[in-house]
Z-matrix of the N, CA and C atoms (Angstrom, degrees):
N
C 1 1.460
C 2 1.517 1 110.14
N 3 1.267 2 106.33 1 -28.00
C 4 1.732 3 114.11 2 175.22
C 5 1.532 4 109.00 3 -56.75
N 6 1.016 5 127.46 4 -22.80
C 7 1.798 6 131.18 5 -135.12
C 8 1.628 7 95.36 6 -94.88
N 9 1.216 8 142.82 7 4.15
C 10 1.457 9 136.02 8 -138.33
C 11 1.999 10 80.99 9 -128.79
N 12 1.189 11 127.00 10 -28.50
C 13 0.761 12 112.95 11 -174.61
C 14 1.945 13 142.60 12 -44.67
N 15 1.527 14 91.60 13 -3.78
C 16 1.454 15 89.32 14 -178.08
C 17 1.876 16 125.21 15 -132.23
N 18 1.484 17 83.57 16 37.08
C 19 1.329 18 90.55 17 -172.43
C 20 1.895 19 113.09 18 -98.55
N 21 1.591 20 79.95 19 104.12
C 22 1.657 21 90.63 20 -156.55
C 23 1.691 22 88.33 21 -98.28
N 24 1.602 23 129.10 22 54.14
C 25 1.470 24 107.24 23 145.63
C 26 1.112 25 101.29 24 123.19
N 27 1.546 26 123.74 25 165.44
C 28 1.658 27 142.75 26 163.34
C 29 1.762 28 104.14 27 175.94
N 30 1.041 29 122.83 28 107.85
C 31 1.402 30 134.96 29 156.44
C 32 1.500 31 113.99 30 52.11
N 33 1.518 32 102.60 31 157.25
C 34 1.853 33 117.88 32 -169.23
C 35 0.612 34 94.88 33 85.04
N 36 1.632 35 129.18 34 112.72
C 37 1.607 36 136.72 35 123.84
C 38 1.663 37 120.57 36 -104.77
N 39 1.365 38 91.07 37 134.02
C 40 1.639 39 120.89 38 175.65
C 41 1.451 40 110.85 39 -71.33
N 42 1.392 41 130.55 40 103.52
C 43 1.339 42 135.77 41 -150.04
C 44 1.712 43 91.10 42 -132.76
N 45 1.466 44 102.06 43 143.72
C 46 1.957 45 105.12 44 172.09
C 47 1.534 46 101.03 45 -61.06
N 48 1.971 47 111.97 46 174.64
C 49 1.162 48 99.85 47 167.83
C 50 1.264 49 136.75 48 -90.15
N 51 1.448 50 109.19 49 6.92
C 52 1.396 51 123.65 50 170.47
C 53 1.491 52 120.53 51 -48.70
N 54 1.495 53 107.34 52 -29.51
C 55 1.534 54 112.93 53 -131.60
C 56 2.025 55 85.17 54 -109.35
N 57 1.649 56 111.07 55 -1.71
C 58 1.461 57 115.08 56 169.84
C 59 1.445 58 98.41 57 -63.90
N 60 1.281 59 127.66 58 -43.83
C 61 1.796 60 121.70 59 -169.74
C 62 2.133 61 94.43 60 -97.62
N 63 1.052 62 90.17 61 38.03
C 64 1.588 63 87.81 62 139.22
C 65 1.316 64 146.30 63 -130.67
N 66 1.265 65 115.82 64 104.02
C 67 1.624 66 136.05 65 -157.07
C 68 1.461 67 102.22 66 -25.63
N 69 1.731 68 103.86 67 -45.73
C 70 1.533 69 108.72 68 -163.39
C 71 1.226 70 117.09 69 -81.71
N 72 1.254 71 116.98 70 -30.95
C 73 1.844 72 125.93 71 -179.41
C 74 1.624 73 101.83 72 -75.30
N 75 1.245 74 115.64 73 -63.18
C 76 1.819 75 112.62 74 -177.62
C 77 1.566 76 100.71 75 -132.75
N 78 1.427 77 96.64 76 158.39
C 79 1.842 78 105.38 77 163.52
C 80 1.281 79 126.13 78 -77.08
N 81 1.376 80 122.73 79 -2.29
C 82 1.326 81 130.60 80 -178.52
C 83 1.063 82 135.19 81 -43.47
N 84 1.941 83 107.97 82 -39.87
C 85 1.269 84 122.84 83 -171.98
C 86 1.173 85 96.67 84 -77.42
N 87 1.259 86 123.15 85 -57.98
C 88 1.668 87 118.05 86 -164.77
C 89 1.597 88 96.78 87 -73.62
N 90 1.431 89 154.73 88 -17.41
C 91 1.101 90 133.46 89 -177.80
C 92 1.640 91 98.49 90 -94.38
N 93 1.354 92 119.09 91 10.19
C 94 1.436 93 109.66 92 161.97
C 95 2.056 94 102.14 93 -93.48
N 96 0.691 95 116.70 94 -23.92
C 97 1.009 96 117.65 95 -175.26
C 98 1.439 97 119.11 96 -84.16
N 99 1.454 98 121.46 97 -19.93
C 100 0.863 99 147.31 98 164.02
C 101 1.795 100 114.67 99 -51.14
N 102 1.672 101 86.65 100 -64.71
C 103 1.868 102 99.05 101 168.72
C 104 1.491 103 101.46 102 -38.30
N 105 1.322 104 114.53 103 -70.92
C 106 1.309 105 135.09 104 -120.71
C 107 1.722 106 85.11 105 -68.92
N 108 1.552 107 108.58 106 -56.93
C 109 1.724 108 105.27 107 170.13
C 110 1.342 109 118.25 108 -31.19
N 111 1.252 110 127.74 109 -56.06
C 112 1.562 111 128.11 110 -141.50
C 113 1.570 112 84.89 111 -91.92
N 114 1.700 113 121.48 112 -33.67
C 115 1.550 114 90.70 113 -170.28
C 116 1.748 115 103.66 114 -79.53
N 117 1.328 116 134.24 115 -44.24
C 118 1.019 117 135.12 116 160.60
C 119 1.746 118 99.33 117 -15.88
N 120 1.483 119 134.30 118 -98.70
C 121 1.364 120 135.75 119 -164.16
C 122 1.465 121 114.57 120 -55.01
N 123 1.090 122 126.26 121 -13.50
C 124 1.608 123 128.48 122 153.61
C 125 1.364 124 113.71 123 -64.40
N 126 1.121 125 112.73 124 -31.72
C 127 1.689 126 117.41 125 -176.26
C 128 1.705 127 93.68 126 -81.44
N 129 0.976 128 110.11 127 -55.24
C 130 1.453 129 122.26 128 -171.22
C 131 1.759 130 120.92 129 -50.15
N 132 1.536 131 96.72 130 -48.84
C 133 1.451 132 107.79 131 153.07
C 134 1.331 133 128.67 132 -57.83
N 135 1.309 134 123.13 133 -65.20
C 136 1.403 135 138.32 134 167.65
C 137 1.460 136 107.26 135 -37.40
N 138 1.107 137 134.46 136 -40.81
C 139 1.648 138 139.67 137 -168.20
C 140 1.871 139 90.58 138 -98.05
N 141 1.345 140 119.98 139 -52.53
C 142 1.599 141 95.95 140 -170.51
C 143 1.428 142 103.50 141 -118.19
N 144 1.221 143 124.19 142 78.98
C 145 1.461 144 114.89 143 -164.24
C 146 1.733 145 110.41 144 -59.03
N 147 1.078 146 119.39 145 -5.22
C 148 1.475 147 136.17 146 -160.97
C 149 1.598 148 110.33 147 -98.27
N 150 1.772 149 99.29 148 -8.02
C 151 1.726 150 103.21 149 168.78
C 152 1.441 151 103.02 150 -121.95
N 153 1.067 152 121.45 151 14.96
C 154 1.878 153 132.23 152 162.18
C 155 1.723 154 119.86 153 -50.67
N 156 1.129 155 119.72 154 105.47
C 157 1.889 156 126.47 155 -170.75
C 158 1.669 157 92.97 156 -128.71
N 159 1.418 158 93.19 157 153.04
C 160 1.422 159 106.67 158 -169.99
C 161 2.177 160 110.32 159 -63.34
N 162 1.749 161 83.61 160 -42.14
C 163 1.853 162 93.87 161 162.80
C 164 1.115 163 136.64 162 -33.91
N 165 1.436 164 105.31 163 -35.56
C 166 1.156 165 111.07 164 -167.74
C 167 1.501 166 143.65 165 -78.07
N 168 2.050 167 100.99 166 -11.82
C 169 1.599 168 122.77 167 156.56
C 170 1.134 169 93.36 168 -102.87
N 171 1.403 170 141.23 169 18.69
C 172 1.769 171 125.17 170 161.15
C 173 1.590 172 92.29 171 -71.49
N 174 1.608 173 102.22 172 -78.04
C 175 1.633 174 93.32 173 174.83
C 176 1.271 175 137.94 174 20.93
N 177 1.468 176 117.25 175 -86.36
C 178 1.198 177 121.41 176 -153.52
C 179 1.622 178 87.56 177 -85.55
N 180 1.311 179 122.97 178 -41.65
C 181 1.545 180 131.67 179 168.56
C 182 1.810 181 105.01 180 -21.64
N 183 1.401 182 95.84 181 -73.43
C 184 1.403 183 87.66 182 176.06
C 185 1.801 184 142.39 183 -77.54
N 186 1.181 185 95.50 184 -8.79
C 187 1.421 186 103.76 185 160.52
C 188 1.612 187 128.31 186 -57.45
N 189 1.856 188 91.04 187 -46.67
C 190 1.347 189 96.18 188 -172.45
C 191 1.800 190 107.32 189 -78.46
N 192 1.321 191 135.38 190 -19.38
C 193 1.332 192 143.45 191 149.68
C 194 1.534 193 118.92 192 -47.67
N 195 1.320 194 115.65 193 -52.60
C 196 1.569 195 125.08 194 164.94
C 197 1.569 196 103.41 195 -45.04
N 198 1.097 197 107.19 196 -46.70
C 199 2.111 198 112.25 197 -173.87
C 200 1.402 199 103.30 198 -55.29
N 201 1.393 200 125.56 199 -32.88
C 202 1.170 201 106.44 200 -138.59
C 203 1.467 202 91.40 201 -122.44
N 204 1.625 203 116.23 202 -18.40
C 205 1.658 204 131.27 203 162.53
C 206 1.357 205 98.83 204 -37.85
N 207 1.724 206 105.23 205 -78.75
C 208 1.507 207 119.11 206 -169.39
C 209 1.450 208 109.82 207 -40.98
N 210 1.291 209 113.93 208 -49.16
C 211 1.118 210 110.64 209 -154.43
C 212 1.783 211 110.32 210 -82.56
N 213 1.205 212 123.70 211 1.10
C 214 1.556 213 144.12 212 156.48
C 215 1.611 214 116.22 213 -85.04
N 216 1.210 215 119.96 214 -27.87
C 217 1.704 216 112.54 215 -161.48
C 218 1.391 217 85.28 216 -114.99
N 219 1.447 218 139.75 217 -14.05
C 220 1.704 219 101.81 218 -163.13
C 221 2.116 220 73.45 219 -144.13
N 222 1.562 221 79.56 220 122.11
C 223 1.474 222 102.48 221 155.10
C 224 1.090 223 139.82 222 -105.27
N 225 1.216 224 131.12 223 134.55
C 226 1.160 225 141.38 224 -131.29
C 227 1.549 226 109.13 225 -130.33
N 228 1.794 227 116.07 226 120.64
C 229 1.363 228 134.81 227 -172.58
C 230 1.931 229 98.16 228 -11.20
N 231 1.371 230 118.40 229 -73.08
C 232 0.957 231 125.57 230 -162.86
C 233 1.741 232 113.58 231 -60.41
N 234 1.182 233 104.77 232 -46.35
C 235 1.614 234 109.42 233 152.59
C 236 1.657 235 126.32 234 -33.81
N 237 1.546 236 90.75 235 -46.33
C 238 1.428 237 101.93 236 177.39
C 239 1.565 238 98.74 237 -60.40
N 240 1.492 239 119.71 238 -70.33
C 241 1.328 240 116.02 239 -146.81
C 242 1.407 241 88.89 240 -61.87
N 243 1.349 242 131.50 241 -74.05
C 244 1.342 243 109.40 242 -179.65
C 245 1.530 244 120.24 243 -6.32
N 246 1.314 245 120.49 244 -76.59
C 247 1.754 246 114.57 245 -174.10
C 248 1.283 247 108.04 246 -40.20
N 249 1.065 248 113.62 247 -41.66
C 250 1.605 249 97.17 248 -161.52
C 251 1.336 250 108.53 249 -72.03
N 252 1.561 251 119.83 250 -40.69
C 253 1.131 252 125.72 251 175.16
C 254 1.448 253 119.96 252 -63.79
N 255 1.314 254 115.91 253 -15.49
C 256 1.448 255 107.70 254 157.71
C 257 1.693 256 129.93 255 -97.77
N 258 1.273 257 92.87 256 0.83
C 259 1.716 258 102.88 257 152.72
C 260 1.328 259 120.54 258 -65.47
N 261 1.671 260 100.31 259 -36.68
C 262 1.617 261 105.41 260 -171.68
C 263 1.486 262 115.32 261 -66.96
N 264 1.377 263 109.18 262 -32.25
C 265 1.560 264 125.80 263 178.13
C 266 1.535 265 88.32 264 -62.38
N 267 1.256 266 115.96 265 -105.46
C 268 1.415 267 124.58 266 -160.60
C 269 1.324 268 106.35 267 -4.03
N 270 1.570 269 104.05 268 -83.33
C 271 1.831 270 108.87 269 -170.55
C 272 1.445 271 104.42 270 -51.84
N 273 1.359 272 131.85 271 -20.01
C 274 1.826 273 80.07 272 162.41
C 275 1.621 274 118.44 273 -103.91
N 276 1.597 275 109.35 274 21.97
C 277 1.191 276 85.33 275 173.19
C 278 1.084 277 111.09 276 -100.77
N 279 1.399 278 114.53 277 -21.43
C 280 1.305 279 109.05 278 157.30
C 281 1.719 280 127.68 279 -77.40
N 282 1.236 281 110.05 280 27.85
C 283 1.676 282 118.41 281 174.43
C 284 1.518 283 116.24 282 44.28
N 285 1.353 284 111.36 283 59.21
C 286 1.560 285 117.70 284 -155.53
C 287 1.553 286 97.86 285 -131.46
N 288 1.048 287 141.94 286 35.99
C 289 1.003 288 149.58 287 177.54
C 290 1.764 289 110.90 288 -17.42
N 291 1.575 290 111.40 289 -39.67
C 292 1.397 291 123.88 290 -162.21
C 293 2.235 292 104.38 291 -73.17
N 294 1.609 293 112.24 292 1.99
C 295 1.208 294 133.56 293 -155.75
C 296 1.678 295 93.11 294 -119.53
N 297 1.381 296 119.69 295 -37.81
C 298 1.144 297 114.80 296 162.25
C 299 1.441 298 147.99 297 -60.43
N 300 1.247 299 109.97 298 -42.08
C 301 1.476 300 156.09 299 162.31
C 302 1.616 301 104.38 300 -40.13
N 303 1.083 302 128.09 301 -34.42
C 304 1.553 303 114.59 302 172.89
C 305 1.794 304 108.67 303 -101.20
N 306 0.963 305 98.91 304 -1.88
C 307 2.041 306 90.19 305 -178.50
C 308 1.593 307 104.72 306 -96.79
N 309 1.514 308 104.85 307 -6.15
C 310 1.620 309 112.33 308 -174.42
C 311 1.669 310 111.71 309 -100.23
N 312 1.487 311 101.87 310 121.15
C 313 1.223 312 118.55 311 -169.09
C 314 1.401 313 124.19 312 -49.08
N 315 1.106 314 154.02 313 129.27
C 316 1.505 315 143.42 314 -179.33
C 317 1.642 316 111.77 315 -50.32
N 318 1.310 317 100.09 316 -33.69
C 319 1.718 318 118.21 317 173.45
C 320 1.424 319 124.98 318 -66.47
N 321 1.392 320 103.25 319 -1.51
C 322 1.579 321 110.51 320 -150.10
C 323 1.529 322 101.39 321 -80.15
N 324 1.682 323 102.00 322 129.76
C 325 1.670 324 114.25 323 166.32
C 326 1.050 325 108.83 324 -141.39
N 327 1.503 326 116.02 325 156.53
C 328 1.374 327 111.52 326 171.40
C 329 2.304 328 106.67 327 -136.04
N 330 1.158 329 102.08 328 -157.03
C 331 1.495 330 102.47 329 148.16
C 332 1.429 331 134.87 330 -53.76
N 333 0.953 332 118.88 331 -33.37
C 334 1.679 333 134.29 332 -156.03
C 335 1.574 334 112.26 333 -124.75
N 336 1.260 335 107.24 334 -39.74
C 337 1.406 336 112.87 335 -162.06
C 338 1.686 337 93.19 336 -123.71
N 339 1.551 338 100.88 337 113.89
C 340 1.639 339 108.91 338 168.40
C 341 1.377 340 133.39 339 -34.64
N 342 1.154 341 92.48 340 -45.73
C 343 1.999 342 120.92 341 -160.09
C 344 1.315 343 98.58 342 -156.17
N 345 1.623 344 103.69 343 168.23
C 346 1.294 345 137.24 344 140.13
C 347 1.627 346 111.36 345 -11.05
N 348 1.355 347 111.76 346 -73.42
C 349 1.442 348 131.84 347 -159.72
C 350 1.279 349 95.34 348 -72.83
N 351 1.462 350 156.95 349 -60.63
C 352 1.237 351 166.44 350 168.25
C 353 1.745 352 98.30 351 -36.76
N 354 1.545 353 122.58 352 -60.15
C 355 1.317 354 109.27 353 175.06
C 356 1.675 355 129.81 354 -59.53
N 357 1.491 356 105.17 355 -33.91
C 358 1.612 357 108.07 356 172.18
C 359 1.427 358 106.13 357 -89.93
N 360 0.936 359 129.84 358 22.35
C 361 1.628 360 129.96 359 159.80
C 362 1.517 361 107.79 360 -98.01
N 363 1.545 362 122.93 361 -45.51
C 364 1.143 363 130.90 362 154.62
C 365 1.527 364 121.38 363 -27.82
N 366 1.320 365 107.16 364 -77.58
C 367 1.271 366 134.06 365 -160.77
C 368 1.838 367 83.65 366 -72.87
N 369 0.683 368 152.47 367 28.30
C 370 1.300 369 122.20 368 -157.40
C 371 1.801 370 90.94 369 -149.49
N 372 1.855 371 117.89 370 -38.16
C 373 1.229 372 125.15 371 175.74
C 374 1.543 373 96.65 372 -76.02
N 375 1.511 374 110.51 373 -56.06
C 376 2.022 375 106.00 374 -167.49
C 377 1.675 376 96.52 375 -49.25
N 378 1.255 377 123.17 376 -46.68
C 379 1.874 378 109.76 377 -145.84
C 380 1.753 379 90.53 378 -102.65
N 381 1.408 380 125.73 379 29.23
C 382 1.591 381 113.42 380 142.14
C 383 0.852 382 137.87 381 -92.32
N 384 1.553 383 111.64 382 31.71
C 385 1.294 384 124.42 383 167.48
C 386 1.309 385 131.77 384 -151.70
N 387 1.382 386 156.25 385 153.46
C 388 1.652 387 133.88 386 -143.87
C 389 1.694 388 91.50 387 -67.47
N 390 0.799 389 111.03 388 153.95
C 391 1.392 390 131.82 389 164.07
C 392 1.650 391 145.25 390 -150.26
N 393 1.149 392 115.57 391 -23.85
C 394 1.175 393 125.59 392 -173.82
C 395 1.440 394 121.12 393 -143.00
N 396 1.328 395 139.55 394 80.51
C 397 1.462 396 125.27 395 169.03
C 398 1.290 397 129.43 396 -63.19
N 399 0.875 398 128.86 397 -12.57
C 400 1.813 399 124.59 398 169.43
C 401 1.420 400 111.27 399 -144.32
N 402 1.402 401 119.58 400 138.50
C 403 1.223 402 120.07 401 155.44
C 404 1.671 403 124.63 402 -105.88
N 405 1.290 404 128.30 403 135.90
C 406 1.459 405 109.24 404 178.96
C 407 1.735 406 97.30 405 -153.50
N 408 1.953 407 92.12 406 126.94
C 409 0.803 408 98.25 407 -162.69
C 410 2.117 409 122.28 408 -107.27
N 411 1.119 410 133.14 409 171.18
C 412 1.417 411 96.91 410 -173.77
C 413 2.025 412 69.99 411 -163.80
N 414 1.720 413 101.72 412 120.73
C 415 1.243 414 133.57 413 173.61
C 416 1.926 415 103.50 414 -67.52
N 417 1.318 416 81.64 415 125.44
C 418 1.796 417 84.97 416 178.20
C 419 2.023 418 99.57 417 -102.49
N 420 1.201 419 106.69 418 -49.14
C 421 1.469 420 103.14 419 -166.96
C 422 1.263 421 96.24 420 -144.02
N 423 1.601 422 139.02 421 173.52
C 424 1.252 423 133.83 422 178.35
C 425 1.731 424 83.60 423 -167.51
N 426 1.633 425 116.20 424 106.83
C 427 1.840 426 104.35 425 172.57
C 428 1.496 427 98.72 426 -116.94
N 429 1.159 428 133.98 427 174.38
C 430 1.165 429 154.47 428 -120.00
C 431 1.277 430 100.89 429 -162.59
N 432 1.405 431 155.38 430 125.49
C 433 1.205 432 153.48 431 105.89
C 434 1.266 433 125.10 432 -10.47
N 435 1.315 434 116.28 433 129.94
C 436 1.371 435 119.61 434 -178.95
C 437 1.247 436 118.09 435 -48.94
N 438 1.421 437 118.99 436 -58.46
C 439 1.784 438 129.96 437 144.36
C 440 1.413 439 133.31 438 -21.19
N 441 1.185 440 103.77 439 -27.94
C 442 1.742 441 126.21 440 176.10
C 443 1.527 442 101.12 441 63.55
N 444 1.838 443 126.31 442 26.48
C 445 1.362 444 109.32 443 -173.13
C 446 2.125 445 83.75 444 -105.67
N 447 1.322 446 88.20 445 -30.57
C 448 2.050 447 70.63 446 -159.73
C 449 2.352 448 87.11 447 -96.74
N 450 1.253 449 73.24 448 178.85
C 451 1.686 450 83.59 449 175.20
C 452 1.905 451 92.52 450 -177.43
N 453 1.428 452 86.23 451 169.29
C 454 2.266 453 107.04 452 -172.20
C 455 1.504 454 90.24 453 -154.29
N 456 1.397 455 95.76 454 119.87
C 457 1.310 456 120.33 455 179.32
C 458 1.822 457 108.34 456 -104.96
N 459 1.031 458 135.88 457 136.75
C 460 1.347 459 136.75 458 157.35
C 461 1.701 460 121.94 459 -135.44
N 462 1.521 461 84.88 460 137.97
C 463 1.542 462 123.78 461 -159.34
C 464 1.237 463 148.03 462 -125.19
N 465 1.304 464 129.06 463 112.78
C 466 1.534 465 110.59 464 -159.69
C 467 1.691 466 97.93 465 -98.35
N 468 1.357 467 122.25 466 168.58
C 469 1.610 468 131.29 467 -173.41
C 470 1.282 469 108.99 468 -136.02
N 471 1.183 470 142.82 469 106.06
C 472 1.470 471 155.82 470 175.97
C 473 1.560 472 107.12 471 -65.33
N 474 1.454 473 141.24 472 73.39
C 475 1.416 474 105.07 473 -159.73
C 476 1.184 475 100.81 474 -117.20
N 477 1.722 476 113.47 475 144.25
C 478 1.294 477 119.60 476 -162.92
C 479 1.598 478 99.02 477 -111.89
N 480 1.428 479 132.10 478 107.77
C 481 1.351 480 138.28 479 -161.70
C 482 1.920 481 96.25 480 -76.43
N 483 1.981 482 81.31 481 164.72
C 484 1.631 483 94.52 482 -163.20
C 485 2.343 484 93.88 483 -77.59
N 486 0.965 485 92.84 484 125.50
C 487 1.899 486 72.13 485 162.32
C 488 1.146 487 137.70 486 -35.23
N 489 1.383 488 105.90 487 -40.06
C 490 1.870 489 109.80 488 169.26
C 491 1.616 490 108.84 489 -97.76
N 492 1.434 491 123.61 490 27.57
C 493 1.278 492 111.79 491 138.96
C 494 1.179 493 133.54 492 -65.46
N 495 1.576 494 124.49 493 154.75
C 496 1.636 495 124.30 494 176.22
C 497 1.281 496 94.37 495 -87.81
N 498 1.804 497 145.65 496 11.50
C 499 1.488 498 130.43 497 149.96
C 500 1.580 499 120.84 498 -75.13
N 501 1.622 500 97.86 499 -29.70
C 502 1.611 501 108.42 500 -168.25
C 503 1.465 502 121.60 501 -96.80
N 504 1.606 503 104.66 502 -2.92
C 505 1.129 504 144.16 503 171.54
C 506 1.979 505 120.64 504 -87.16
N 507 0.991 506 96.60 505 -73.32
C 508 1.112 507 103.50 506 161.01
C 509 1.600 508 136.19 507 -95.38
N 510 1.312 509 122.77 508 -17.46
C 511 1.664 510 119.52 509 -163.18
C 512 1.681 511 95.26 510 -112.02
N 513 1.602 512 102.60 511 -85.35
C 514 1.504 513 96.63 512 168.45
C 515 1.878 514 104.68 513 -153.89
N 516 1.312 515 114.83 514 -165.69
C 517 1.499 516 109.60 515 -178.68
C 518 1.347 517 106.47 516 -108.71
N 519 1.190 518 142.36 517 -12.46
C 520 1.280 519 140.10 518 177.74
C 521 1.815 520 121.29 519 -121.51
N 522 1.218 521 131.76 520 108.34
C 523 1.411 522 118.77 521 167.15
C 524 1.005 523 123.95 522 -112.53
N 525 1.388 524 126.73 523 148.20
C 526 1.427 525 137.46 524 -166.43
C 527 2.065 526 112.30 525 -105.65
N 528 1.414 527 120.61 526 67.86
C 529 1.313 528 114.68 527 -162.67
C 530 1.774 529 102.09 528 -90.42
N 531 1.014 530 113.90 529 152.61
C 532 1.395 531 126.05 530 177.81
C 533 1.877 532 113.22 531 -134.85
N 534 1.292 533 113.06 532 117.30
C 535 1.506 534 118.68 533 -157.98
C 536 1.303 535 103.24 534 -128.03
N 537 1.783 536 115.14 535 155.46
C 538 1.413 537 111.82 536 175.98
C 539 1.462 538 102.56 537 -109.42
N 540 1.670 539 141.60 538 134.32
C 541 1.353 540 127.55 539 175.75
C 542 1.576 541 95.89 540 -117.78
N 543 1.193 542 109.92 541 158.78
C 544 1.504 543 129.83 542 -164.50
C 545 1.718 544 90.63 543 -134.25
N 546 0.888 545 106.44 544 135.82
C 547 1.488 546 138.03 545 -179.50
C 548 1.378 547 126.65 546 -104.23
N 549 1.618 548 126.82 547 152.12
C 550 1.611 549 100.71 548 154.53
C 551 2.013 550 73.85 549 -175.97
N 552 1.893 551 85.16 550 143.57
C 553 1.444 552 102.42 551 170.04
C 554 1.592 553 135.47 552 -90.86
N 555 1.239 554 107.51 553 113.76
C 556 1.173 555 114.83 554 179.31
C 557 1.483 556 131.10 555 -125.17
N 558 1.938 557 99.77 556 136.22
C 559 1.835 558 85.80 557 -135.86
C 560 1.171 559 171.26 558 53.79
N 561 1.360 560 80.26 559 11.73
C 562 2.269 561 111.17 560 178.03
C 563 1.677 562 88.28 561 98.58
N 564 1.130 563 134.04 562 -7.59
C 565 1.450 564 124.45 563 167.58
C 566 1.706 565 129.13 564 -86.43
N 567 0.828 566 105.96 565 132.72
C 568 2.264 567 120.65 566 -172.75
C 569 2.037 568 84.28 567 -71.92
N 570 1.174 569 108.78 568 115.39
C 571 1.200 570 114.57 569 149.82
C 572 1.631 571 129.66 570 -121.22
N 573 1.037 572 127.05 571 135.72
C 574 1.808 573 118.90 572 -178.05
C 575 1.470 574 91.61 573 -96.09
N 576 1.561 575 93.04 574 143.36
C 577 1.641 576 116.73 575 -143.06
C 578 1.981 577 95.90 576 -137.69
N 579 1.497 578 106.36 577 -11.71
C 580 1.715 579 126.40 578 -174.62
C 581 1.301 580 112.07 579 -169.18
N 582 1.285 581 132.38 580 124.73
C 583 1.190 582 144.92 581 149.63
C 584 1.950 583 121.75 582 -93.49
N 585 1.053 584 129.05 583 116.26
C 586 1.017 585 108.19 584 148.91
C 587 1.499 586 134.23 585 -129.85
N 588 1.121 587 138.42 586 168.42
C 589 1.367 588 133.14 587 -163.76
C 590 1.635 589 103.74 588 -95.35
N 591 1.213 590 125.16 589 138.00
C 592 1.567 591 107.64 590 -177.57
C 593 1.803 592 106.66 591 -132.44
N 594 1.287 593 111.01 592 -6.93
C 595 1.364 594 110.09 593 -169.34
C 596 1.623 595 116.36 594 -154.96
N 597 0.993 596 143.40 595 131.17
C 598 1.422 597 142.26 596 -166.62
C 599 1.819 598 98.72 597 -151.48
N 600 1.332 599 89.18 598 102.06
C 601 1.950 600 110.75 599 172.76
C 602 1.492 601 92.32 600 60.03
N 603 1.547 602 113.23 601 47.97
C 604 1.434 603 117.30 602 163.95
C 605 1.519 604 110.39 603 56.29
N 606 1.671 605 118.95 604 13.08
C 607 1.366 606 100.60 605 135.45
C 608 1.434 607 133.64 606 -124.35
N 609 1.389 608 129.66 607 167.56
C 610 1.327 609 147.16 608 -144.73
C 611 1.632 610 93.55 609 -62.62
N 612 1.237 611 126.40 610 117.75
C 613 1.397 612 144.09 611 -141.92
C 614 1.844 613 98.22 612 -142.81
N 615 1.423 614 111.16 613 155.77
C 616 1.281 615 122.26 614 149.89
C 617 1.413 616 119.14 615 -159.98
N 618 1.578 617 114.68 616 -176.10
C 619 1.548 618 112.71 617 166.59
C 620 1.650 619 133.77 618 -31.29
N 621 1.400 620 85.72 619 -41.39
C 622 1.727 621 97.43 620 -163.17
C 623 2.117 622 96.09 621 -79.80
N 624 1.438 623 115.63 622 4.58
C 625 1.550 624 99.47 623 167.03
C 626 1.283 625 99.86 624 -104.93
N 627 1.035 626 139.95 625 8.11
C 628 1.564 627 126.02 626 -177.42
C 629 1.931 628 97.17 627 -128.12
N 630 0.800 629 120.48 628 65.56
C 631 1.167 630 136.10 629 -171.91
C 632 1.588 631 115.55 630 -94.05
C-alpha cells in the first residue's frame, strides 16, 4: 500500500477559457479563426464571383498551419510542468527511481519527507520491486504564479498495480490517488519543490498512509 507514493503525473491539463485563444498553449484559437475566414470568403465568392483570387483559400490554409507551427516550436510553462510531471508517472511505472531524481528540486520538502535525500531513499526502497503496471493520469488544475517562477498542479492517478505486487496481491488491484505538486523554476527549468498526497479512493489521505 506504501508503493503508490510516487506517481507524479501523465497528461490533461485543465486550462481557463482564455487560454483556448492562445497561439502558444493550443491551436484552437487560430484554427477557429481559420474557419471563420474561409466561411466568410466562400460567402464572399459565392455572392461576387468577380472578386474570386486564387489567395484567397491560401489564407485560411495558412492560418490553420501557423496553429499548429506555434503550437510544435514554442513550449509553453504549463507544457513544461506537464513534462515533468509525466516523467514522474513513467519512472514509477516503470520502477526507475534513477528518472525521478532530476525533476526533484534540491529544496524539496514535504510533510513526510525532510528533503530531497529522505524522498529518493523512499522512492528508491518502494520501486525495488515490481509494483505498478500502468499509470494514468488526468490533470485537475495547473495555476501559475504571477512571476511565472513557482506554480501547483493537481492530479488524480488511476494506478493499475503489477500482479506480483504485495498491493495487488494483498490490498487491491486498482487505486485511485489524487496529489497536490508544487513547482518552482530554476534556470528556465520546472522543478517539483513539494509533493503531497491528498486523496486515496477519494478519501482524505496523506503521507503517513503510504508509509
Amino acid at each position: 500500500m506504501a508503493r503508490q507514493l510516487l506517481t507524479f503525473g501523465s497528461r490533461s491539463a485543465t486550462y481557463k477559457k482564455r487560454q483556448m485563444f492562445n497561439v502558444f498553449e493550443k491551436p484552437w484559437g487560430l484554427l477557429t479563426i481559420a474557419v471563420v475566414v474561409l466561411l466568410i470568403l466562400l460567402m464572399v465568392r459565392r455572392i461576387l464571383p468577380e472578386k474570386q483570387h486564387w489567395w484567397q483559400l491560401a489564407l485560411p490554409v495558412f492560418l490553420a498551419a501557423a496553429a499548429f507551427a506555434l503550437d510544435r516550436l514554442v513550449q509553453t510553462d504549463l507544457e513544461k510542468i506537464n513534462a515533468v510531471i509525466n516523467v514522474g508517472v513513467k519512472a514509477a511505472e516503470q520502477e526507475n527511481p534513477d528518472a525521478i531524481e532530476p525533476i526533484i528540486s534540491e529544496d524539496y520538502s514535504d510533510s513526510y519527507h525532510r528533503n530531497k535525500i529522505a524522498l529518493m531513499r523512499h522512492a528508491r526502497r518502494v520501486l525495488s520491486e515490481p509494483l505498478v503496471e500502468k499509470n494514468i493520469k488526468r490533470t485537475i488544475e495547473t495555476t501559475l504564479s504571477p512571476s511565472k517562477i513557482t506554480a501547483e498542479t493537481t492530479f488524480t492517478v488511476r494506478i493499475v498495480f503489477d500482479k506480483r505486487s504485495y498491493v495487488y496481491q494483498s490490498y487491491r488491484q486498482i487505486m485511485l490517488v489524487k496529489m497536490k505538486v508544487n513547482l518552482q523554476k530554476e534556470q528556465g527549468k520546472w522543478l517539483i519543490s513539494q509533493a503531497e498526497l491528498l486523496e486515496i479512493n477519494m478519501q482524505p489521505a496523506n503521507w503517513q498512509y503510504v508509509r
